[in-house]
PyMOL commands that place a pseudoatom at each C-alpha (Angstrom):
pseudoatom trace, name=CA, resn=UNK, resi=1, chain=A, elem=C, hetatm=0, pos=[-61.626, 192.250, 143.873]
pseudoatom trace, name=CA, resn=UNK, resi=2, chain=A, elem=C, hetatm=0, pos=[-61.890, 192.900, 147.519]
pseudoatom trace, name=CA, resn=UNK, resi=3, chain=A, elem=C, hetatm=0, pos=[-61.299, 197.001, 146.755]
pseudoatom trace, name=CA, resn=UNK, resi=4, chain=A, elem=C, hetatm=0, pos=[-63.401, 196.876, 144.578]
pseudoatom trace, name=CA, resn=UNK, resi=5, chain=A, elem=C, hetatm=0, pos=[-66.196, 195.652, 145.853]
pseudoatom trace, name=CA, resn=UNK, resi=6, chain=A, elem=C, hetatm=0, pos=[-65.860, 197.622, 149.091]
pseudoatom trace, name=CA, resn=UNK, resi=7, chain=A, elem=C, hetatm=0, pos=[-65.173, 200.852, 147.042]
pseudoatom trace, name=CA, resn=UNK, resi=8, chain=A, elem=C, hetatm=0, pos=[-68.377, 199.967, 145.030]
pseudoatom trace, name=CA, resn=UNK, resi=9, chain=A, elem=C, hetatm=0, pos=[-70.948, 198.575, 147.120]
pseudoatom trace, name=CA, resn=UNK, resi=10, chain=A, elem=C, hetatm=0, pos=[-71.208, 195.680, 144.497]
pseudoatom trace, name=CA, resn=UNK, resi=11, chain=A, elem=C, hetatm=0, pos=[-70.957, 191.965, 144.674]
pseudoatom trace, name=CA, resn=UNK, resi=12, chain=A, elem=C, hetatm=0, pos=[-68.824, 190.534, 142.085]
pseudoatom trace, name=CA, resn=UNK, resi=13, chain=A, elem=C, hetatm=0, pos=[-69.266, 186.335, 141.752]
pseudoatom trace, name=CA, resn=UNK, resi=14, chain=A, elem=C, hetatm=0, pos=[-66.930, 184.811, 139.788]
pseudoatom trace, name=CA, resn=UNK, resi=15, chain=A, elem=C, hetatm=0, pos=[-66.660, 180.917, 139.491]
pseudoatom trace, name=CA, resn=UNK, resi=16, chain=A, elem=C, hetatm=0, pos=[-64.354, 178.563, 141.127]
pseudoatom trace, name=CA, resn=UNK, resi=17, chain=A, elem=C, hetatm=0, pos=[-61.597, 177.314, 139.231]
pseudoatom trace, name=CA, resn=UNK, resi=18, chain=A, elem=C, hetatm=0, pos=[-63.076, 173.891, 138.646]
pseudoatom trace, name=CA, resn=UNK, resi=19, chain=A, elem=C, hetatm=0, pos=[-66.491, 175.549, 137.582]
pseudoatom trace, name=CA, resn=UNK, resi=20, chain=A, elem=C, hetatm=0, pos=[-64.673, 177.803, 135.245]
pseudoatom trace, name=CA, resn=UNK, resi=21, chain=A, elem=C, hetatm=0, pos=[-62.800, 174.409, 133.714]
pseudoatom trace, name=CA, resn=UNK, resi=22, chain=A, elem=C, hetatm=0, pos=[-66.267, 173.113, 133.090]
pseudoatom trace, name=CA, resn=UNK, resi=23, chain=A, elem=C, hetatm=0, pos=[-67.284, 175.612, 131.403]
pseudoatom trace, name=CA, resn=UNK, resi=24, chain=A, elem=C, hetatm=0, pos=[-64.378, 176.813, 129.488]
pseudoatom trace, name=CA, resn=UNK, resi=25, chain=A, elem=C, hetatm=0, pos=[-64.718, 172.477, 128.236]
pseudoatom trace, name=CA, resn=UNK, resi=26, chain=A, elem=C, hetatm=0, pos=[-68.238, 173.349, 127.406]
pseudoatom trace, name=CA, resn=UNK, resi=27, chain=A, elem=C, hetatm=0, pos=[-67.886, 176.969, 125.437]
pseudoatom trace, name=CA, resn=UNK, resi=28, chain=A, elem=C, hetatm=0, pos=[-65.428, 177.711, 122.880]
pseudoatom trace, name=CA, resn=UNK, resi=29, chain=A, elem=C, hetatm=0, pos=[-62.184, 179.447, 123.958]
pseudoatom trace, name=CA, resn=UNK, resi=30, chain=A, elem=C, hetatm=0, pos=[-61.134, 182.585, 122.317]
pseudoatom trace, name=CA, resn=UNK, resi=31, chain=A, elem=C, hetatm=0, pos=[-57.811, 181.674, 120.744]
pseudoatom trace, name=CA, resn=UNK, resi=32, chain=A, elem=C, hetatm=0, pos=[-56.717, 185.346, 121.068]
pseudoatom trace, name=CA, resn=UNK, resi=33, chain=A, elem=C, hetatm=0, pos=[-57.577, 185.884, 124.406]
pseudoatom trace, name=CA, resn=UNK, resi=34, chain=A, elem=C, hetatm=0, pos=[-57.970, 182.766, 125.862]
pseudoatom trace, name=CA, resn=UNK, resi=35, chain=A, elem=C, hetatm=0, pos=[-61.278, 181.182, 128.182]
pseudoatom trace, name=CA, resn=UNK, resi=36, chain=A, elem=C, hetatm=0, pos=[-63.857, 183.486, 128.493]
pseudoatom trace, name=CA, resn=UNK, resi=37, chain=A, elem=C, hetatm=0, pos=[-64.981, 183.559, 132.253]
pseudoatom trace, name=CA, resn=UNK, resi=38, chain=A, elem=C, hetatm=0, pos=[-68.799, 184.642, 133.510]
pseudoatom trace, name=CA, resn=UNK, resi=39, chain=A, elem=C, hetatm=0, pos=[-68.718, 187.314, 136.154]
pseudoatom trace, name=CA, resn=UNK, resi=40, chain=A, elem=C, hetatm=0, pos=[-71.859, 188.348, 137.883]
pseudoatom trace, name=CA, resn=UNK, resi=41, chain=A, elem=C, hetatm=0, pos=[-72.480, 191.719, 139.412]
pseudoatom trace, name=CA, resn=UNK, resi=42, chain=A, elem=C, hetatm=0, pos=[-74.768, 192.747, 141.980]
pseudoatom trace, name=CA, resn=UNK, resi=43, chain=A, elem=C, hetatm=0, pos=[-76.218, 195.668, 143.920]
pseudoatom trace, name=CA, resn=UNK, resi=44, chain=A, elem=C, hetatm=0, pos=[-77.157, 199.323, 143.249]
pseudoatom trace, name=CA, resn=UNK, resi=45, chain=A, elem=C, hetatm=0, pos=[-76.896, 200.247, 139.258]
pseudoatom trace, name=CA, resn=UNK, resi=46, chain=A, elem=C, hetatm=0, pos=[-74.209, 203.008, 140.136]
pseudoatom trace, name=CA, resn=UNK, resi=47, chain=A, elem=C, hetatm=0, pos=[-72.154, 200.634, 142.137]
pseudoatom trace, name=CA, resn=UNK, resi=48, chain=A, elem=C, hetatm=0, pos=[-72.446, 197.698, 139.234]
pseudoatom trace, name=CA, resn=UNK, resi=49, chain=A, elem=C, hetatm=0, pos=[-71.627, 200.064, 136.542]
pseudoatom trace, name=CA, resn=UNK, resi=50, chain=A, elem=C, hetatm=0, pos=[-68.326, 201.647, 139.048]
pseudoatom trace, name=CA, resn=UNK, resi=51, chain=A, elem=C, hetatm=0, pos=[-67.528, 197.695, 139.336]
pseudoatom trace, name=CA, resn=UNK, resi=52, chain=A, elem=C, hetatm=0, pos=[-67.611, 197.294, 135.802]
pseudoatom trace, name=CA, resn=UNK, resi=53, chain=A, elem=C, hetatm=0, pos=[-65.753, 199.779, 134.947]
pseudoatom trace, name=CA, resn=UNK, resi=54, chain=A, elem=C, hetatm=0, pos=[-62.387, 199.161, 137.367]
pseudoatom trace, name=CA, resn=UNK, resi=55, chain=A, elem=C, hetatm=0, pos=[-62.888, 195.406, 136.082]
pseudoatom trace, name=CA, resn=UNK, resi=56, chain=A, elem=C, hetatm=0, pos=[-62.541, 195.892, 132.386]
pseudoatom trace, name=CA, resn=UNK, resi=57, chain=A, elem=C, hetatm=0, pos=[-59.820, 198.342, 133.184]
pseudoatom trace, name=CA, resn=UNK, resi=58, chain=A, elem=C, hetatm=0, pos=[-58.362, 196.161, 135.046]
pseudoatom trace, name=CA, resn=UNK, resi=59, chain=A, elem=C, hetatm=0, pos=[-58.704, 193.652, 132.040]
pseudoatom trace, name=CA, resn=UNK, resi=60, chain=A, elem=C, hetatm=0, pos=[-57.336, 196.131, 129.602]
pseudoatom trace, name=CA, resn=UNK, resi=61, chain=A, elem=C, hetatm=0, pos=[-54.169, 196.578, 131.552]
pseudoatom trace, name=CA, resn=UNK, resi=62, chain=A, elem=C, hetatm=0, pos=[-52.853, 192.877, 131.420]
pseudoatom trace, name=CA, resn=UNK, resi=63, chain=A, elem=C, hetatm=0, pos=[-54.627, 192.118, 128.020]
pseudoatom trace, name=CA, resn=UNK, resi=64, chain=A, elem=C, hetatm=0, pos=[-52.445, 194.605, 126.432]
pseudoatom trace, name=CA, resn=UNK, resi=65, chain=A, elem=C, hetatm=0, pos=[-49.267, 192.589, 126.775]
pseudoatom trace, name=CA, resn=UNK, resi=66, chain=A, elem=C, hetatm=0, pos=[-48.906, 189.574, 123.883]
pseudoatom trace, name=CA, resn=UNK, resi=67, chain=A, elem=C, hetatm=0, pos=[-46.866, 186.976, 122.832]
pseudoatom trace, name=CA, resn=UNK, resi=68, chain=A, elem=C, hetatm=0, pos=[-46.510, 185.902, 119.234]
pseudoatom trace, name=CA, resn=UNK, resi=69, chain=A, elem=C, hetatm=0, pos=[-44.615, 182.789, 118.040]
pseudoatom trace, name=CA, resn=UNK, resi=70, chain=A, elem=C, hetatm=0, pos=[-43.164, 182.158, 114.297]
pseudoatom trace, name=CA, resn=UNK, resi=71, chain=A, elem=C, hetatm=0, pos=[-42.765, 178.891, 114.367]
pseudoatom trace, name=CA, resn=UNK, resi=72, chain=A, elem=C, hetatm=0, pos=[-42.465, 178.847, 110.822]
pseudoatom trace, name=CA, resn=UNK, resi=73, chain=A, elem=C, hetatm=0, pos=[-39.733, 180.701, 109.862]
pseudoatom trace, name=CA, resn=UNK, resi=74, chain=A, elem=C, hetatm=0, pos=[-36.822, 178.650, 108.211]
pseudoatom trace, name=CA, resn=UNK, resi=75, chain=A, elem=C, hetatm=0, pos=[-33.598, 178.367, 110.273]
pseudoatom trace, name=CA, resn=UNK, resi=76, chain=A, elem=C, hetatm=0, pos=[-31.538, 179.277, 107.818]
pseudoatom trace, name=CA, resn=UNK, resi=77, chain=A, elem=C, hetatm=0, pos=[-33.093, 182.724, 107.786]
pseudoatom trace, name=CA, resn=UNK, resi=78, chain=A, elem=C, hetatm=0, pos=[-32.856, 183.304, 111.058]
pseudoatom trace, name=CA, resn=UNK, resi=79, chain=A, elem=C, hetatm=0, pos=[-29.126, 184.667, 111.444]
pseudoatom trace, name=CA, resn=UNK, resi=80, chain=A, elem=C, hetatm=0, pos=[-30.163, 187.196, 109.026]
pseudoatom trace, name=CA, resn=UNK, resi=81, chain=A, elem=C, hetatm=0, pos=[-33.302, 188.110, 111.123]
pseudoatom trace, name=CA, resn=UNK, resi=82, chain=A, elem=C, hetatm=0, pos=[-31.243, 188.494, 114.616]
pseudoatom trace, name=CA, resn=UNK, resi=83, chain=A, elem=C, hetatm=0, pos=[-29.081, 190.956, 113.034]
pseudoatom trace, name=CA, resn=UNK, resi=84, chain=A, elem=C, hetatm=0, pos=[-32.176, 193.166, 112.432]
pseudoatom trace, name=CA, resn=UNK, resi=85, chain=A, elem=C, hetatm=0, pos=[-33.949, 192.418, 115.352]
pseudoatom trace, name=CA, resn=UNK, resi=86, chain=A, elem=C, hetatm=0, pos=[-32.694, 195.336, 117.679]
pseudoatom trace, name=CA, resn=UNK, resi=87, chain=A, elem=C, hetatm=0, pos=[-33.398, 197.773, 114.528]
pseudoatom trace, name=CA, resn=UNK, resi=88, chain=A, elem=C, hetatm=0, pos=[-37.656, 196.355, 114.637]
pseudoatom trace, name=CA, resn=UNK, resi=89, chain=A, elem=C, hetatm=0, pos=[-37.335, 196.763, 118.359]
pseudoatom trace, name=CA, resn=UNK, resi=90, chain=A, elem=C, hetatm=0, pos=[-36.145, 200.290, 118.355]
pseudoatom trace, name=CA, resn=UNK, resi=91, chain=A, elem=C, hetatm=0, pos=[-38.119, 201.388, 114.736]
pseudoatom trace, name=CA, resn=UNK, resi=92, chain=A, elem=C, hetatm=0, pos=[-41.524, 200.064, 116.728]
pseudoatom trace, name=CA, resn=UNK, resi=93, chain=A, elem=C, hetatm=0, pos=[-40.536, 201.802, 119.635]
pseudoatom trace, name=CA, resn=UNK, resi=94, chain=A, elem=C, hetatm=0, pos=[-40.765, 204.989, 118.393]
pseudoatom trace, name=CA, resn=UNK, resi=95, chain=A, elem=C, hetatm=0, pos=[-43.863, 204.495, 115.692]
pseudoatom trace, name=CA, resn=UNK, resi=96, chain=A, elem=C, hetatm=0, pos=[-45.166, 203.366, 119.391]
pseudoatom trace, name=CA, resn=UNK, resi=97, chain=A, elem=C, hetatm=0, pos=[-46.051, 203.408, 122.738]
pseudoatom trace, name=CA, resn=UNK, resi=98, chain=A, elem=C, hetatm=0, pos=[-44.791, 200.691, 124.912]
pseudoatom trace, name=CA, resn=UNK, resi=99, chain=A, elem=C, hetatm=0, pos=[-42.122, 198.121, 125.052]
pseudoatom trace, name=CA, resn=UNK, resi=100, chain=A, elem=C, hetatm=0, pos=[-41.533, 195.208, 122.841]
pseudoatom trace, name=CA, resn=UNK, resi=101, chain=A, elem=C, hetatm=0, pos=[-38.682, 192.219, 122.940]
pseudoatom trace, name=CA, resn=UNK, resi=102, chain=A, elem=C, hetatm=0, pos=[-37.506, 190.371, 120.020]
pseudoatom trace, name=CA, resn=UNK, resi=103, chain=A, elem=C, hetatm=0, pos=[-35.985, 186.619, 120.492]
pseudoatom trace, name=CA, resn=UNK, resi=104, chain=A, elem=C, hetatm=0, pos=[-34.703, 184.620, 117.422]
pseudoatom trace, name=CA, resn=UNK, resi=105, chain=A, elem=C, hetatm=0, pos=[-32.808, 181.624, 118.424]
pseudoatom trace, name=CA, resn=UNK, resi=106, chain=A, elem=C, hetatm=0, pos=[-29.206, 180.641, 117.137]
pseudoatom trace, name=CA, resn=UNK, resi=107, chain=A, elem=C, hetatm=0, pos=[-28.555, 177.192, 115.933]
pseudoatom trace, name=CA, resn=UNK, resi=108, chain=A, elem=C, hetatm=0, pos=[-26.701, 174.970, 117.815]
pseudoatom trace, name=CA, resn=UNK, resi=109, chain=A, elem=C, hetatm=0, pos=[-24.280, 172.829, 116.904]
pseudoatom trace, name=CA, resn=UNK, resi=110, chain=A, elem=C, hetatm=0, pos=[-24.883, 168.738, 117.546]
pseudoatom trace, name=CA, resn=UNK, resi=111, chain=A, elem=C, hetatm=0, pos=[-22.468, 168.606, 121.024]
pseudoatom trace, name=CA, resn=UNK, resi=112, chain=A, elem=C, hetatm=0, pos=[-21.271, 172.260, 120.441]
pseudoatom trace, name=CA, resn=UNK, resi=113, chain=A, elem=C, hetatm=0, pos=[-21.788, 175.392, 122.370]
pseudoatom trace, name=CA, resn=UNK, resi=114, chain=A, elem=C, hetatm=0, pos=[-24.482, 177.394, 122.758]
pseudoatom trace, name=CA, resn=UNK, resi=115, chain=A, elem=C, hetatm=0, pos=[-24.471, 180.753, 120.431]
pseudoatom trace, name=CA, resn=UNK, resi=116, chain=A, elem=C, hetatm=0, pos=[-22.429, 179.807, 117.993]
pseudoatom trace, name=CA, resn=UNK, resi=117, chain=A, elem=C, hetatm=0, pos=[-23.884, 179.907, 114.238]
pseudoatom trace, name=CA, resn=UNK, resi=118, chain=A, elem=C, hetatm=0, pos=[-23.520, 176.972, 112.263]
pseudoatom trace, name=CA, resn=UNK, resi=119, chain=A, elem=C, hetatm=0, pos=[-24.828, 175.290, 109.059]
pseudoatom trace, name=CA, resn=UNK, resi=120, chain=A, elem=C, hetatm=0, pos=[-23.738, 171.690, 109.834]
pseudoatom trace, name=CA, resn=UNK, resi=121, chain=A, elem=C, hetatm=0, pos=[-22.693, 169.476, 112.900]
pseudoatom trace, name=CA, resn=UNK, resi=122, chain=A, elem=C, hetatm=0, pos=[-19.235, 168.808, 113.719]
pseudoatom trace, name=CA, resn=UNK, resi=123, chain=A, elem=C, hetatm=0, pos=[-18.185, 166.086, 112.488]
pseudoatom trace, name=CA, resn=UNK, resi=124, chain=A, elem=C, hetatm=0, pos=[-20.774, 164.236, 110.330]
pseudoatom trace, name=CA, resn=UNK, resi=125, chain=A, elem=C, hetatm=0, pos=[-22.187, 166.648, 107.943]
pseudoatom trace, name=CA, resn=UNK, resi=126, chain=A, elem=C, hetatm=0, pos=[-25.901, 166.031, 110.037]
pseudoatom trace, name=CA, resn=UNK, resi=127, chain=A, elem=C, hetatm=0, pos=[-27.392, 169.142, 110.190]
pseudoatom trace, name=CA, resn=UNK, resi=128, chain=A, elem=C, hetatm=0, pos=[-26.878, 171.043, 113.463]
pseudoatom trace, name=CA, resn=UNK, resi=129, chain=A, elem=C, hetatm=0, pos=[-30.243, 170.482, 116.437]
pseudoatom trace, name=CA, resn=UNK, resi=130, chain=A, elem=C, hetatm=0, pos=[-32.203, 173.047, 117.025]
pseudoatom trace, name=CA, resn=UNK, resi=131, chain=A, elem=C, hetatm=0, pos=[-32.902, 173.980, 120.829]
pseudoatom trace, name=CA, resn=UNK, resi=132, chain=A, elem=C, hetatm=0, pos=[-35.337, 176.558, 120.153]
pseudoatom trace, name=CA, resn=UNK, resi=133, chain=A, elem=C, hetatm=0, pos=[-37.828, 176.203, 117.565]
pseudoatom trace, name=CA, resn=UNK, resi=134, chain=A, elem=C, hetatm=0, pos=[-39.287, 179.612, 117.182]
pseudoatom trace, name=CA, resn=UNK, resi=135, chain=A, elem=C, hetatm=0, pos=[-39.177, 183.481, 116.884]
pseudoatom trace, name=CA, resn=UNK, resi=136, chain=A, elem=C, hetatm=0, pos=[-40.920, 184.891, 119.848]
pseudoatom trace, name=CA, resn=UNK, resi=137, chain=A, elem=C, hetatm=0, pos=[-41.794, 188.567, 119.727]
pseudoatom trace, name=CA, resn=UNK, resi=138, chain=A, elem=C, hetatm=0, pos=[-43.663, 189.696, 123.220]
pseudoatom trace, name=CA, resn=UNK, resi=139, chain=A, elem=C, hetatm=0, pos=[-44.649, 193.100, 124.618]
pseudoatom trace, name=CA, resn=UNK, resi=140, chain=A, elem=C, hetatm=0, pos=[-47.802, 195.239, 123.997]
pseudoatom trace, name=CA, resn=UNK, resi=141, chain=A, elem=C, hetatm=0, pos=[-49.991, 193.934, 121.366]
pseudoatom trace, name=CA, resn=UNK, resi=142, chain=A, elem=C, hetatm=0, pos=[-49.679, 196.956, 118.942]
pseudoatom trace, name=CA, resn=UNK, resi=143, chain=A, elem=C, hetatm=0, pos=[-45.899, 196.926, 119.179]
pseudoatom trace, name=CA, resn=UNK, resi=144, chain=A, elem=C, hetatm=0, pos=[-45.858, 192.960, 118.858]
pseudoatom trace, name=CA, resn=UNK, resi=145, chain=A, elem=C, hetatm=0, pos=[-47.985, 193.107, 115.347]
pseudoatom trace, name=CA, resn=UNK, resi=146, chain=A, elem=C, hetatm=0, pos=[-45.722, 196.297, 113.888]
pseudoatom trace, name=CA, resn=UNK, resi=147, chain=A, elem=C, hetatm=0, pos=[-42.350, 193.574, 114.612]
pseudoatom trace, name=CA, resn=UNK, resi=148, chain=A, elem=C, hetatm=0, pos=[-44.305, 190.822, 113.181]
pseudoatom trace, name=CA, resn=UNK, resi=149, chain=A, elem=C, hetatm=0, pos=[-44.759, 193.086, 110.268]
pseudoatom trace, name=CA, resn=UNK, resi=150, chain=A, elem=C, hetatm=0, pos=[-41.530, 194.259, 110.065]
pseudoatom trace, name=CA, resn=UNK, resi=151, chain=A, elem=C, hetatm=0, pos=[-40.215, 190.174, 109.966]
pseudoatom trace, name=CA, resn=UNK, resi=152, chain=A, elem=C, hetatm=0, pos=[-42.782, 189.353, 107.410]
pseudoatom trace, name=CA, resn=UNK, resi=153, chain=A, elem=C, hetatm=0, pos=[-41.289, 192.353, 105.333]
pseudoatom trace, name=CA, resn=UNK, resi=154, chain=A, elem=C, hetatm=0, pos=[-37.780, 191.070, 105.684]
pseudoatom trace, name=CA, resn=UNK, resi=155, chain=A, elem=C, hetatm=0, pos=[-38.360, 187.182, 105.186]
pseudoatom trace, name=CA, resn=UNK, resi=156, chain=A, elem=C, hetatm=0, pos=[-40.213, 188.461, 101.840]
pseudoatom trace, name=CA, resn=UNK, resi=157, chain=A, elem=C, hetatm=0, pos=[-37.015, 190.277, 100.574]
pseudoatom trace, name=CA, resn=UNK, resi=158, chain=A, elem=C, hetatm=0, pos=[-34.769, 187.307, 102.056]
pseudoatom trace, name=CA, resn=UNK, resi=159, chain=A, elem=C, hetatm=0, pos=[-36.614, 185.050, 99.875]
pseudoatom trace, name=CA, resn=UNK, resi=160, chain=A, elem=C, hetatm=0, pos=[-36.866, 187.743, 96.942]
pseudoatom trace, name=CA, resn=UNK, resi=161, chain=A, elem=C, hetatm=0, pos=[-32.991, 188.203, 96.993]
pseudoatom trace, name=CA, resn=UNK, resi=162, chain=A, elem=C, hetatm=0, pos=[-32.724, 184.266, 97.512]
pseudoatom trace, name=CA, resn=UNK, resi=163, chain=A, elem=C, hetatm=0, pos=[-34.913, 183.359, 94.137]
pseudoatom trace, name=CA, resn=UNK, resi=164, chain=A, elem=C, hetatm=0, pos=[-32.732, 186.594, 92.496]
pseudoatom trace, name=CA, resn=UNK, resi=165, chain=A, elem=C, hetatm=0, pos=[-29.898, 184.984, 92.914]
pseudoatom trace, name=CA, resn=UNK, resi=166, chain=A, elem=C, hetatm=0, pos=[-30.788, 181.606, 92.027]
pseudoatom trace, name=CA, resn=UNK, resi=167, chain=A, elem=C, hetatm=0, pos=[-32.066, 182.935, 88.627]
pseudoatom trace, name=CA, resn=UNK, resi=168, chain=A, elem=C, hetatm=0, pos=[-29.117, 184.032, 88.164]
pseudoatom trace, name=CA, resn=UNK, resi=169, chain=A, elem=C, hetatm=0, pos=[-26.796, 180.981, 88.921]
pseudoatom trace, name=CA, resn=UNK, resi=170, chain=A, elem=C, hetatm=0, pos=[-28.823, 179.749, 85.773]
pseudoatom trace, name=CA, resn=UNK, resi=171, chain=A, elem=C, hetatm=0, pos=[-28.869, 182.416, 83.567]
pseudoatom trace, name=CA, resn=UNK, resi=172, chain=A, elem=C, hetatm=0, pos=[-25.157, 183.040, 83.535]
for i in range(1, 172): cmd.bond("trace and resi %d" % i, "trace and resi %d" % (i + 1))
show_as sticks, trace
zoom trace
């Protein structure tokens, strides 16, 4: 802030940390963005408006990065989903500008190793724990919602395929 307000001619008050707690307890937080913060500006209108300016570019430069988390996606899909997940990466990549990273986690085996793919524990027939309980798709926002599309699409023709198939056990 110090550059800016030296390049500018403007003084920029923001509020301590604990005032900013109080207030982000008495406003509503943006669940997108997060707590909205007052900043006050000061001085000559051309040196306010330069001030605002470098601010909310500076705000649009780390507010472009996201993190999304599918916490709702069934395990069992998930070995399916990995397998694409490099493919939604790339395929966003070049609809896109940016970067974007793609984590779906593996089921773990009760007591076994980490990265190997199981559908039950060892020995008991308990289903095997979980260690991570989510997809988590980060990078820039745009890229972020085009994966989250692209796993929506695929869990839709998982489950499509799934209910296909099941028909079928019945019919035949």
């Amino acid at each position: 802030m110090k550059s800016i307000t030296d390049s500018t001619g403007a003084s920029i008050q923001i509020p301590r940390d604990e005032d900013a707690v109080e207030e982000e307890e008495a406003e509503e937080v943006d669940p997108e963005h997060g707590p909205l913060i007052s900043i006050t500006l000061s001085g000559s209108s051309s040196g306010v408006e330069s001030a605002k300016s470098q601010i909310l570019s500076i705000v649009r430069e780390r507010t472009s990065k996201t993190s999304l988390e599918l916490s709702e996606v069934p395990q069992e899909l998930w070995i399916f989903l990995r397998a694409k997940s490099d493919e939604w990466v790339k395929r966003a990549q070049e609809e896109g500008e940016g970067e974007v990273n793609v984590f779906v986690p593996r089921r773990v085996p009760a007591g076994g190793k980490r990265g190997v793919d199981v559908e039950e524990g060892a020995d008991n027939g308990d289903t095997s724990e979980v260690k991570e309980k989510s997809i988590r798709i980060t990078g820039d926002k745009e890229l972020v919602k085009k994966v989250e599309g692209f796993i929506q699409d695929e869990i839709n023709e998982l489950v499509r395929l799934l209910l296909l198939y099941h028909s079928h056990l019945y019919v035949g």
